[in-house]
C-alpha positions as CSV (number, residue, x, y, z in Angstrom):
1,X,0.0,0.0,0.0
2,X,2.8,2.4,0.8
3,X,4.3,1.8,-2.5
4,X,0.8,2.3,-4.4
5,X,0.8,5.6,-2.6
6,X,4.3,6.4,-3.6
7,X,3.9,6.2,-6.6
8,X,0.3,8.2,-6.7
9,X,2.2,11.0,-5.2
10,X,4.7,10.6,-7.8
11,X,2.2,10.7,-10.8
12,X,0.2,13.7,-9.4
13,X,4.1,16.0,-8.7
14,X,4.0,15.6,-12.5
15,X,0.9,17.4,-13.2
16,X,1.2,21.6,-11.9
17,X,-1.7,23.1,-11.1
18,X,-3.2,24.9,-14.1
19,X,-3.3,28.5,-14.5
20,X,-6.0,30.6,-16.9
21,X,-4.9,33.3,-18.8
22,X,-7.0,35.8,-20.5
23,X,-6.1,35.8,-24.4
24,X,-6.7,39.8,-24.6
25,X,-6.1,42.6,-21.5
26,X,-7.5,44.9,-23.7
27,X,-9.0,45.3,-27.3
28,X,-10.7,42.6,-28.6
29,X,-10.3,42.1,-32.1
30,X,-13.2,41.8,-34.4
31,X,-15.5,42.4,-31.3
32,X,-18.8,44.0,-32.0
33,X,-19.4,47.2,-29.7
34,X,-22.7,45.3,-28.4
35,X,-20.8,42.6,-27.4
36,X,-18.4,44.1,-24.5
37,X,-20.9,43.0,-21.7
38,X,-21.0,39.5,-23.1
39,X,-17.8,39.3,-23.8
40,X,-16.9,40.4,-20.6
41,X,-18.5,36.8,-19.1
42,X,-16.8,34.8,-21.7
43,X,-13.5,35.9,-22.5
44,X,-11.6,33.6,-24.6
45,X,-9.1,32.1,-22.3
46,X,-6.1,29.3,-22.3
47,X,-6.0,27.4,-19.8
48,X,-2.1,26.2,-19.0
49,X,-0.9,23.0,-18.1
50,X,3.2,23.0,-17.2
51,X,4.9,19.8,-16.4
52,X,7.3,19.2,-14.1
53,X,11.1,20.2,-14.6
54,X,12.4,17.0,-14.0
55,X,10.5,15.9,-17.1
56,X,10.0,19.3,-19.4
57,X,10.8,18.9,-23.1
58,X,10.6,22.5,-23.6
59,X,7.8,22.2,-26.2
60,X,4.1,23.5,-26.0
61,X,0.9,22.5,-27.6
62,X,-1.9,24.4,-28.2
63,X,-5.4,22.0,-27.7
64,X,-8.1,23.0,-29.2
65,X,-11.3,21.4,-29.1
66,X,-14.1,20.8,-31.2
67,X,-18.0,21.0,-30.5
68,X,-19.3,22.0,-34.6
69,X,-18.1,25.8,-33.8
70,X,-21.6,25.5,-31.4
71,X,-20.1,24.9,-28.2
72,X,-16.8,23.3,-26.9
73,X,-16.1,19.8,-25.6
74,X,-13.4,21.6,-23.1
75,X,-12.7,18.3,-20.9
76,X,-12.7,14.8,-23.2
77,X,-11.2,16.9,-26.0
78,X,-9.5,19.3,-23.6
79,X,-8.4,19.0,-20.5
80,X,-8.1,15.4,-20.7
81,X,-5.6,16.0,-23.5
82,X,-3.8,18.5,-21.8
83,X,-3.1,16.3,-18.6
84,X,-1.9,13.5,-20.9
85,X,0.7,15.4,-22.7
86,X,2.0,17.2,-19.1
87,X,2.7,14.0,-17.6
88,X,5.1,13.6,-20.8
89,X,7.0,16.2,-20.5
90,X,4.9,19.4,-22.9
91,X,3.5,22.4,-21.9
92,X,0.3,22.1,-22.9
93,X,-2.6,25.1,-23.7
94,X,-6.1,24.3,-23.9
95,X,-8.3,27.2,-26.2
96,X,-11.5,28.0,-25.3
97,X,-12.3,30.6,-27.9
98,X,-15.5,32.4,-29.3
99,X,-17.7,30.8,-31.2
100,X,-18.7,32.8,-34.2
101,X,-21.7,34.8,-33.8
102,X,-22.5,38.4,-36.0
103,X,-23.7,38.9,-32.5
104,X,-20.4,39.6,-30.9
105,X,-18.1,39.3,-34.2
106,X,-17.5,41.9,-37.2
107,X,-17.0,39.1,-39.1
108,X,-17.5,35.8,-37.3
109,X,-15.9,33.2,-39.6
110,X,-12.2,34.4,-38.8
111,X,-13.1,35.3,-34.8
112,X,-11.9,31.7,-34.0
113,X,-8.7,31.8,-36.3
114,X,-7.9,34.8,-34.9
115,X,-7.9,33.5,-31.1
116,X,-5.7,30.0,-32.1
117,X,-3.3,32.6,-33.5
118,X,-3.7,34.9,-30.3
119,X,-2.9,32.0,-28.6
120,X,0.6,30.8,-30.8
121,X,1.6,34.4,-30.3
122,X,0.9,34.4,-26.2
123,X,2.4,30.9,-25.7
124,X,6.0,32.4,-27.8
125,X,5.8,35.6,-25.5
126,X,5.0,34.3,-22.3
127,X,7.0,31.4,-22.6
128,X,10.4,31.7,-24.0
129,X,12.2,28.6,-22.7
130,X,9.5,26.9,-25.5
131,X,11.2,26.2,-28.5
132,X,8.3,24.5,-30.3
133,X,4.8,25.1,-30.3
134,X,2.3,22.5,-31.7
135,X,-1.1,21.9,-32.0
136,X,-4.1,19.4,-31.7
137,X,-7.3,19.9,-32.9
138,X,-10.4,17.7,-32.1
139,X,-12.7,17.6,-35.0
140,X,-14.3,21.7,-35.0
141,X,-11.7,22.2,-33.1
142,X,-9.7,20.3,-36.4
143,X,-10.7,22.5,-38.3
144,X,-9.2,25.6,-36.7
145,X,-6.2,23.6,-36.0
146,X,-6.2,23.2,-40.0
147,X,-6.8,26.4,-40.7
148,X,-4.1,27.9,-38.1
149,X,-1.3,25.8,-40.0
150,X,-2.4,26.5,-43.3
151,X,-3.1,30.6,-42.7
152,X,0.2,31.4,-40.7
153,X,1.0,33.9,-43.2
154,X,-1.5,36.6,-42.9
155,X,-1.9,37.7,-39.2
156,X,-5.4,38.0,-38.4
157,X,-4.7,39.7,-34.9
158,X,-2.2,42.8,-34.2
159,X,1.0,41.4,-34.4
160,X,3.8,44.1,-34.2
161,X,6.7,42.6,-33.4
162,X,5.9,39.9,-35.8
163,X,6.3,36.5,-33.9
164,X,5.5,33.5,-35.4
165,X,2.3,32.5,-35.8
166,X,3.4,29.2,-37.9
167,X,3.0,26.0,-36.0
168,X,6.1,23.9,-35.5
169,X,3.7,20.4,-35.7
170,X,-0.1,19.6,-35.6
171,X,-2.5,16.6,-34.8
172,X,-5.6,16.3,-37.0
173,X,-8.1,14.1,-35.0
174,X,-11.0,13.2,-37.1
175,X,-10.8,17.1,-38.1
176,X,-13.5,18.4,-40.0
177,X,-11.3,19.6,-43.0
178,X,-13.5,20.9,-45.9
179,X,-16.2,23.4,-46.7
180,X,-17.0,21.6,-50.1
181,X,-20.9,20.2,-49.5
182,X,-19.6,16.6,-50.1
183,X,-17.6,16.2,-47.6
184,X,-18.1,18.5,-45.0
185,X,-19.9,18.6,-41.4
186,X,-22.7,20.8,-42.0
187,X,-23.4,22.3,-38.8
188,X,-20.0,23.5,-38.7
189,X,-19.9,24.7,-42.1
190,X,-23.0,26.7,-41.1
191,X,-22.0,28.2,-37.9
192,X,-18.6,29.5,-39.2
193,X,-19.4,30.6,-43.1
194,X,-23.2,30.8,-43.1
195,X,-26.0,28.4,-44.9
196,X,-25.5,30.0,-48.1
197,X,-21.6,31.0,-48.4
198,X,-19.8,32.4,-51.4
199,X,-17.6,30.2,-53.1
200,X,-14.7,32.2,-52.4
201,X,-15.8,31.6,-49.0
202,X,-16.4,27.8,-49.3
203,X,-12.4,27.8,-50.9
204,X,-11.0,30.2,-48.4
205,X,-12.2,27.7,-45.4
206,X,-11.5,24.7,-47.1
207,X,-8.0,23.6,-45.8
208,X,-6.9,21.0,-48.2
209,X,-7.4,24.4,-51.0
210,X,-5.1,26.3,-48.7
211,X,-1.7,24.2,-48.1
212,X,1.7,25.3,-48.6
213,X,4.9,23.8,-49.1
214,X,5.5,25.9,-45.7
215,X,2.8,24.0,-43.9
216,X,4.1,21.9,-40.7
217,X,4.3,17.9,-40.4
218,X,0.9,16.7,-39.4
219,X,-0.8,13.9,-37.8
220,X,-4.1,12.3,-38.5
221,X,-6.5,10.1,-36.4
222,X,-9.6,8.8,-38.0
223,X,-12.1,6.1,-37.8
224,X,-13.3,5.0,-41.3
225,X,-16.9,4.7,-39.7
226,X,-16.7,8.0,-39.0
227,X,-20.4,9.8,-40.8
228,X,-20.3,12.9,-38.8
229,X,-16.9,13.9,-40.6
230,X,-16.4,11.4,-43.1
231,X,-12.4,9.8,-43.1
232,X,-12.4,11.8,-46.7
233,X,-11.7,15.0,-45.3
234,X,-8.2,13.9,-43.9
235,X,-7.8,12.4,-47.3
236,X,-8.5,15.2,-48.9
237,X,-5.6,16.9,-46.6
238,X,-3.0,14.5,-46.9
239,X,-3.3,14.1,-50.8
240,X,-2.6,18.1,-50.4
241,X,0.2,18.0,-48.1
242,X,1.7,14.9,-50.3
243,X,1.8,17.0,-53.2
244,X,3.7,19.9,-51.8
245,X,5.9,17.2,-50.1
246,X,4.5,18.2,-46.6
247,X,5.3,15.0,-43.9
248,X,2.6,13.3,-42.8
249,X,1.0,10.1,-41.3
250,X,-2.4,8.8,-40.5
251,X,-3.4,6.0,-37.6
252,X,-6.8,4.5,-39.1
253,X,-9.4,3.1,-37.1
254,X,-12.1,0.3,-39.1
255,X,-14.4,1.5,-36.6
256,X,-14.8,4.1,-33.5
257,X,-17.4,6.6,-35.1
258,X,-16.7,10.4,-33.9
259,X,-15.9,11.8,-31.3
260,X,-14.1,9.3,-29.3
261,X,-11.3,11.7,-27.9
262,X,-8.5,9.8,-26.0
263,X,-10.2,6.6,-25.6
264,X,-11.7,4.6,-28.9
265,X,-13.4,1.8,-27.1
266,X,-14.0,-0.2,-29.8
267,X,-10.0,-1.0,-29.9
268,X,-7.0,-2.0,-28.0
269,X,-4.9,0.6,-29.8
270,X,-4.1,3.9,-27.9
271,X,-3.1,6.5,-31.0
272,X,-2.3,8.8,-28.6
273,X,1.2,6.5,-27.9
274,X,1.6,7.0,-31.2
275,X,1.5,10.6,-31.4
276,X,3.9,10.8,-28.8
277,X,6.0,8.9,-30.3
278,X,5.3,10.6,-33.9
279,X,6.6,14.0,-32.2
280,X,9.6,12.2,-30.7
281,X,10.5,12.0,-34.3
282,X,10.3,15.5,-35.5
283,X,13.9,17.8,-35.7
């Protein structure tokens, strides 16, 4: 018994106790005027996890979470995440950023975009002993992911001394990649670009349109059961990343459906070991 407790002790000196950090002090970007009071409630925060030094890689990922851009699965897809990768050795970040409303946003379809980059930029600030910042996004949560490797270019957010917004590595997990009707997950599609979005639009939100030779290594996870966001969209993104010679790798599931997070109960096989051990690869 004295050992069991040993080594509990052990397990939970790994695991800091999280701190929550406001993304803005001061002007929210994109913010509609009517949307101060509200905002005020629900400001889009990151929520830090720091492992301990015995055991730090000096490497940070940003987790995002998914929820169709209608709310946020913040602990199976978050927290959950966040506590796994501590007890390895990252820094990890969990996003909980607006969902996109005209109510609160100017323009709501880049209001999340611009938070995961608000959140690359605080990470690099805030934390200069990290040398890499990743991401993982969780379906929704995906697609942002997707669209903060592929957009790193263009800052969407005041960025005057002009850190990097560019992600050193990203994990796809059954990511909701496309805008393109066949293939997409139409409630997000709806929430972020509208029922009845241009085609410039559609194209500009599509991530397998928007990939760059520059684009980072990524990871995929999906279940090939999957109908809430069919296996084709990561398809769709590797065959794009292949063809500008982008690395990347897929762990396939016959069956798990959507959603799963961590855990796919209907197999032995963690892919999260493989992550970890897909990012013990990367120079």
């Amino acid at each position: 018994m004295k050992t069991i407790l040993m080594i509990l002790c052990s397990l939970i000196s790994l695991v800091k106790a999280q701190e929550v950090i406001n993304l803005y002090q001061d002007t929210i970007p994109n913010a509609t005027d009517k949307s101060r009071a509200f905002l005020e409630k629900n400001m889009p925060k990151l929520f830090v996890y720091t492992p301990d030094e015995n055991i730090a890689k000096n490497i940070g990922v940003l987790v995002i979470p998914g929820g169709g851009y209608s709310h946020i699965a913040m602990d199976h897809e978050g927290h959950a995440v966040a506590k796994e990768l501590v007890s390895n050795g990252y820094s990890a970040y969990v996003l909980q950023y607006r969902l996109p409303s005209p109510n609160i946003m100017r323009d709501k379809s880049i209001g999340p975009l611009q938070d995961a980059q608000q959140a690359v930029q605080l990470i690099r600030t805030l934390n200069p002993q990290i040398k890499k910042v990743g991401v993982i996004g969780f379906s929704a949560g995906g697609h942002l992911a997707s669209t903060l490797i592929t957009k790193f270019k263009k800052d969407y957010i005041p960025n005057p001394t002009h850190i990097s917004l560019r992600p050193d590595f990203a994990g796809l997990i059954y990511p909701v990649i496309s805008m393109q009707n066949d293939v997409t997950h139409k409630g997000s599609k709806n929430n972020l670009i509208g029922e009845s979005p241009s085609n410039e639009l559609v194209q500009l939100f599509s991530s397998e349109q928007q990939v760059s030779p520059e684009v980072c290594p990524v990871f995929f996870v999906h279940a090939k059961d999957d109908t809430a966001v069919p296996i084709e969209n990561s398809y769709r993104m590797m065959a794009a990343l292949d063809k500008v010679k982008v690395p990347n790798t897929l762990y396939v599931f016959e069956k798990g459906g959507h959603g799963f997070g961590l855990i796919n109960k209907t197999s032995d096989k963690k892919w999260f070991d493989a992550f970890l051990s897909w990012m013990s690869t990367l120079n």
